[in-house]
Structure formats: structure tokens, C-alpha cells
C-alpha positions in Angstrom: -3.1 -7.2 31.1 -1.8 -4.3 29.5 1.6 -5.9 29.1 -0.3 -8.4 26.5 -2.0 -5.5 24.6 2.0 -4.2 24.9 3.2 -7.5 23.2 0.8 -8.2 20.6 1.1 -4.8 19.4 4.6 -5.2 18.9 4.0 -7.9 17.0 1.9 -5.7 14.4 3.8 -2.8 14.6 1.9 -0.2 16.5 3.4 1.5 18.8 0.6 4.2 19.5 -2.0 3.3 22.1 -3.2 3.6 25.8 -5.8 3.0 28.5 -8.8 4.8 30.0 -11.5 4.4 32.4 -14.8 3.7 30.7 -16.4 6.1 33.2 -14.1 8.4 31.7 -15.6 8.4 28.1 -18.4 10.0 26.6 -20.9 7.4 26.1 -22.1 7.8 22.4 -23.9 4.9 21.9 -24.9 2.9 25.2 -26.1 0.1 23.0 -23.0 -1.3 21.5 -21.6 -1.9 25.4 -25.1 -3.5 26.4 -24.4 -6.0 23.2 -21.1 -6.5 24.4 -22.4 -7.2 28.2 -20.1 -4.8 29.2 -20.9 -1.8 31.8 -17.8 -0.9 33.4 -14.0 -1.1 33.1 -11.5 0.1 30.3 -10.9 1.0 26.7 -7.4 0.7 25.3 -7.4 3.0 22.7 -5.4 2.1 19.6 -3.9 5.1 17.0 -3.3 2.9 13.7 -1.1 4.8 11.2 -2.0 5.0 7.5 -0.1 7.5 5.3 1.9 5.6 2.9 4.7 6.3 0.6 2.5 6.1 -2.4 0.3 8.7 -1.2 3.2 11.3 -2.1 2.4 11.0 -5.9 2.2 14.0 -6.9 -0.6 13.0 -9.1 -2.9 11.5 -6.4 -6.6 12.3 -6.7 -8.1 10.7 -3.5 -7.7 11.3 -0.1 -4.7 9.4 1.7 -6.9 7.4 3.7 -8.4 5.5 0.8 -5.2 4.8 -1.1 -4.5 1.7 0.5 -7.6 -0.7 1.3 -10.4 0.3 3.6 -9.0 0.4 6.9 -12.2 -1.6 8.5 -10.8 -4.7 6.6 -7.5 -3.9 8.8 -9.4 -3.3 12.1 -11.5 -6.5 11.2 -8.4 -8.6 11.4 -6.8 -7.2 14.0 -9.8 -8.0 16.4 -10.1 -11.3 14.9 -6.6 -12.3 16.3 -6.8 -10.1 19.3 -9.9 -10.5 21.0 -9.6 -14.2 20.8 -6.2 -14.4 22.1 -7.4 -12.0 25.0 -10.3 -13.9 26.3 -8.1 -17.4 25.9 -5.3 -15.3 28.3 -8.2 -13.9 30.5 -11.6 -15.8 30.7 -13.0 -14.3 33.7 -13.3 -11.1 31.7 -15.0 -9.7 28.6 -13.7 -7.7 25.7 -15.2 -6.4 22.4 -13.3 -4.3 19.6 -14.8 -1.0 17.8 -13.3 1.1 15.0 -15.3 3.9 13.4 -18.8 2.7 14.5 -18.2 2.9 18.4 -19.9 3.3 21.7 -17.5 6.1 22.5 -16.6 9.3 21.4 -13.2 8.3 20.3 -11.1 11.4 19.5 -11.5 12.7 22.9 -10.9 9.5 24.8 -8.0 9.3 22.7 -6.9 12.9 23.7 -7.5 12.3 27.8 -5.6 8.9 26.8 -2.8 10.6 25.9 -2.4 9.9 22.4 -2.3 13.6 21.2 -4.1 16.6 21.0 -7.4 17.6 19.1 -6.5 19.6 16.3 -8.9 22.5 15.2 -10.5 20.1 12.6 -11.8 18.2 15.3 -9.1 14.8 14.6 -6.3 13.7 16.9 -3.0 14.8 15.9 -0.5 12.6 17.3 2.9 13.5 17.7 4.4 10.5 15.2 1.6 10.6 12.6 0.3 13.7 13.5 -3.7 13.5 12.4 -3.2 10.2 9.6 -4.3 7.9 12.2 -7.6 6.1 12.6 -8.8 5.5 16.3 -9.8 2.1 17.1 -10.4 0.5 20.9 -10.9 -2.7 22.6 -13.1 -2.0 25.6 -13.4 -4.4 27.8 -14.7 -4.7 32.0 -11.7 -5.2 32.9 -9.7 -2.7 35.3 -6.9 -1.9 34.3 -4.6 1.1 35.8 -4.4 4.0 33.9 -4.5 7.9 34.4 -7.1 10.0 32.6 -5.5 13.7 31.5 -7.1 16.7 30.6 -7.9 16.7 26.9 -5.0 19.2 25.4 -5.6 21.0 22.1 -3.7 22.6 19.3 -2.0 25.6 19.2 -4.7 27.3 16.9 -2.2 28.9 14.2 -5.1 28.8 12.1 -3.6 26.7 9.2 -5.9 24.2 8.8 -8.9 26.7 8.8 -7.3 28.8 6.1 -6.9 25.8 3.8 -10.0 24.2 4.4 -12.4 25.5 0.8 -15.9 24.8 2.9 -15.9 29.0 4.1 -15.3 29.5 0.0 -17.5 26.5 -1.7 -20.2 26.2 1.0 -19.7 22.5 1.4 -17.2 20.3 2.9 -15.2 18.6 -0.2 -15.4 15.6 0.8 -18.8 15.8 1.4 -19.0 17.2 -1.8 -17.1 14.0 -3.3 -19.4 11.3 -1.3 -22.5 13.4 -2.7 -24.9 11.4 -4.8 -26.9 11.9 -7.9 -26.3 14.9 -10.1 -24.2 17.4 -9.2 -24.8 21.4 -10.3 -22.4 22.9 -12.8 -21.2 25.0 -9.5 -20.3 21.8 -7.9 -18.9 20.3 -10.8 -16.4 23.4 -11.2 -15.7 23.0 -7.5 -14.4 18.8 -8.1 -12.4 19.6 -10.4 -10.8 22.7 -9.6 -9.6 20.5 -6.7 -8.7 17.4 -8.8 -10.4 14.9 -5.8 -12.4 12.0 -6.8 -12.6 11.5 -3.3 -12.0 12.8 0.0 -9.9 16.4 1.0 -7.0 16.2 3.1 -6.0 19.8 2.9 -6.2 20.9 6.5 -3.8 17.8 7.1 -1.3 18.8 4.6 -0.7 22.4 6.4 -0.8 21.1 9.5 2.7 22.3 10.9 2.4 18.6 12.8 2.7 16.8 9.4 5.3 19.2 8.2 7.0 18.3 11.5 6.3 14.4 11.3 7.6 14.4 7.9 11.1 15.9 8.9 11.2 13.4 11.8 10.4 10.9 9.3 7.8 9.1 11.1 4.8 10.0 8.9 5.0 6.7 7.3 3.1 4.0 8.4 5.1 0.8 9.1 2.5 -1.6 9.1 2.4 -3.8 5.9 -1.4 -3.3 5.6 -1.3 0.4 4.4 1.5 -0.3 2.2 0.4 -3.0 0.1 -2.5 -2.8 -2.9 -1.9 1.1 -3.4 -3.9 3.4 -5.4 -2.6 6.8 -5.3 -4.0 7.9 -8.5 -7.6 6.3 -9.6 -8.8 6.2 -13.2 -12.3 4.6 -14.7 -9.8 2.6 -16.5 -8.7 1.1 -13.4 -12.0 1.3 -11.2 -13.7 -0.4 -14.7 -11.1 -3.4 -13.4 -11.9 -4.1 -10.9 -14.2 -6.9 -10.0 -16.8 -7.0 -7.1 -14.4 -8.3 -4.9 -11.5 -5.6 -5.3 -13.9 -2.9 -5.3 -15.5 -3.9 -1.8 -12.1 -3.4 -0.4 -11.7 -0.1 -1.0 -12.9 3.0 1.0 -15.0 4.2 -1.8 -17.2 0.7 -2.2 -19.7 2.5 0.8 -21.0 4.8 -1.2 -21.1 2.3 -4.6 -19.6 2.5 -8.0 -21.8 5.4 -9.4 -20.5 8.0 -7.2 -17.0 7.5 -7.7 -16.9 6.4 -11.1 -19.2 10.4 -11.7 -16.1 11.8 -10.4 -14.1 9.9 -12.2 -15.5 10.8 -15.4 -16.1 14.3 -14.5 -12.3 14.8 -13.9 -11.3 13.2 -16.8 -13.7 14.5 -19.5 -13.3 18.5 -18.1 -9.3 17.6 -18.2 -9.7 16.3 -21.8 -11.6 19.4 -22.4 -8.9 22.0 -21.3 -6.1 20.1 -22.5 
């Protein structure tokens, strides 16, 4: 079985994944395997890559994650085509696909996987992407053979903490960015002091792994999803553009149009003012 998870992964370029034992994860949320009639077996974890070319403009105002689509749109396909093809290949077994909302606690399955270590911000940091991944997993009661590992960690250098405003501003930016409603002329100073309409990837960007995946040049993601429909640099001209339709595809859509298009506004009316 694993050699079909080994071929259709070739097929859509991602080369970063591996097997655990179920009883080997932290159950999170026992419900999602109960819908999925599933009790026992494995999860083969997938590491998707997302940091694009486009997200190096020096301009960019949103996190790298949400510069291509939303990556649920990619995981949405992917499982469409996959789980499918796996219970056609293997009917006497079951399989479900998770990304985001999922019965395990990903990051650290992904760590005793193998996939990389858990950086001091609490996300994987592979050695190829190092932490611009999303985790995804297809669990399903199925046995296959795989080793568990210890879970490794960083090497604490500190980086990531020392970059990372929330000791400073109080509040995670991103957090800060997602917030609804009003904001208080404090929190106002703090967006755009920043320049992020949405999202923070500042612990990422000192991370001596992305320094180090950079020179390797494998920071890039191949896969065509993350590299098509780009939006490094978001405007309320350009979010005004958008219809329904575009805007649901984008990371942002979750929290609805007012939130963003306040920081929007915010950035640009404060830049106009101090130009």
C-alpha cells in the first residue's frame, strides 16, 4: 500500500510524507475516526509545500500562506482523487483524508513520522521547506509497516522567539490581523507598524532552517497549486474585485470581507497620511 501512496505522490509532486501507527498519535478528536468507522491502523502523514516565488515581493503585506489560494481547496482535491483511487485499489479497507480540522495532533505525529522537527513555535520544520508546509493525513485501518521515532526538536537558538512582537505588543499579530470589530488606536499603530493585512511570518523568516532551505534552493514549492492565482501584495482595489467566488478561495474569506478589507484600509489611509 504504501508504494501507491509512493506513486500517486509522484504524480503531484510531493515528495514529503510517511506512515505511523494510529496508536501512536495523540487522539485529538475521537469523533472524526468514529465518523470515518475507523479505530485502528495508520496515518500517512503528508508535508505539502507552499512558499512560492511571489511571496518574495518585497512589498508583500500578507502572510505567505495566504498568497496563493487557501490551501483547503488543495487538500480538497487531493483527497478527492486519492481516497477514491485507494478504496478502488484496496476495498477490504477504509480510508478518510484530514487537513487542518483533524482527529490527530498533527505536528507531532508528523515529528515521530519523521518529517522534521518541532521548531520552538510549535510548527514542523522540515528539512526541504523548513516550517512552510501544511500537514495533511489520510488515516486509514489499514496496517501498514512503519517505525515510530522519538519526536526531535530544534536547536533553540532563540531566533524565532526574539522576532516574534507578541512579548512587545501583547498579542499574537496574526491574531491581531484575524481580530474583528474595532480595533484601539494601540492596535492600530501595532498593523501598521508591521505593514500585515494578514497573518505574521516573522519567526519563519529568521529561522536559520529557511535561511538554510533557501541556499539549498528547495524553499520553493513545486506544486502548480501554490504557484498559480498569486497575491503577494493585496489592495481594496484588488479585494473590491473580486467577486464572491474569488474571494471564497482565498485564506482570508473565513473571517469575511470586513476584517480584511479594515486592514486594508487602515494600511493604506495611515500610509497616505505619512507619505
Amino acid at each position: 500500500m504504501l508504494a501507491f501512496f509512493k506513486n500517486f505522490f509522484e504524480k503531484h509532486s510531493l515528495d514529503c510524507y510517511a506512515a505511523i501507527r494510529l496508536s501512536d498519535c495523540h487522539i485529538e478528536r475521537p469523533y472524526l475516526l468514529e465518523r470515518a468507522g475507523i479505530s485502528d491502523g495508520t496515518a500517512v502523514l503528508i508535508a505539502v509545500p507552499y512558499y512560492s516565488a511571489a511571496a518574495d515581493d518585497p512589498k508583500r503585506n500578507i502572510s505567505a500562506y495566504a498568497v496563493p489560494r487557501d490551501y483547503h481547496g488543495f487538500f480538497k482535491e487531493l483527497f478527492a482523487e486519492l481516497i477514491p483511487a485507494l478504496e478502488q485499489a484496496f476495498p477490504e479497507h477504509k480510508f478518510a483524508g484530514f487537513a487542518d480540522h483533524s482527529p490527530i495532533a498533527e505536528v507531532e505525529a508528523a515529528a515521530k513520522a519523521g518529517l522534521g522537527i518541532i521548531g520552538k513555535n510549535h510548527l514542523l520544520i522540515t528539512e526541504k521547506y523548513s516550517s512552510y508546509i501544511f500537514l495533511g493525513e489520510v488515516i486509514t485501518d489499514a496496517h501498514i509497516p512503519c517505525k515510530t521515532l522519538e519526536k526531535s526538536f530544534c536547536e533553540d537558538c532563540g531566533a524565532c522567539i526574539s522576532a516574534c512582537p507578541m512579548g512587545e505588543i501583547g498579542i499574537c499579530l496574526s491574531a491581531l490581523t484575524q481580530k474583528k470589530g474595532e480595533l484601539s488606536k494601540e492596535e492600530e499603530a501595532t498593523i501598521f507598524r508591521y505593514g500585515s493585512a494578514w497573518g505574521c511570518d516573522l519567526c519563519q523568516e529568521v529561522c536559520p532552517h529557511t535561511q538554510a532551505a533557501k541556499d539549498a534552493g528547495t524553499l520553493y514549492s513545486p506544486i502548480p497549486y501554490f504557484n498559480e492565482a498569486t497575491i503577494p501584495v493585496l489592495t481594496l482595489e484588488r479585494l473590491n474585485q473580486m467577486d464572491d467566488e474569488s474571494f471564497s478561495s482565498r485564506a482570508y474569506a473565513w473571517r469575511g470581507r470586513p476584517t480584511i478589507e479594515r486592514n486594508l484600509r487602515l494600511l493604506e489611509t495611515l500610509k497616505g497620511g505619512n507619505s
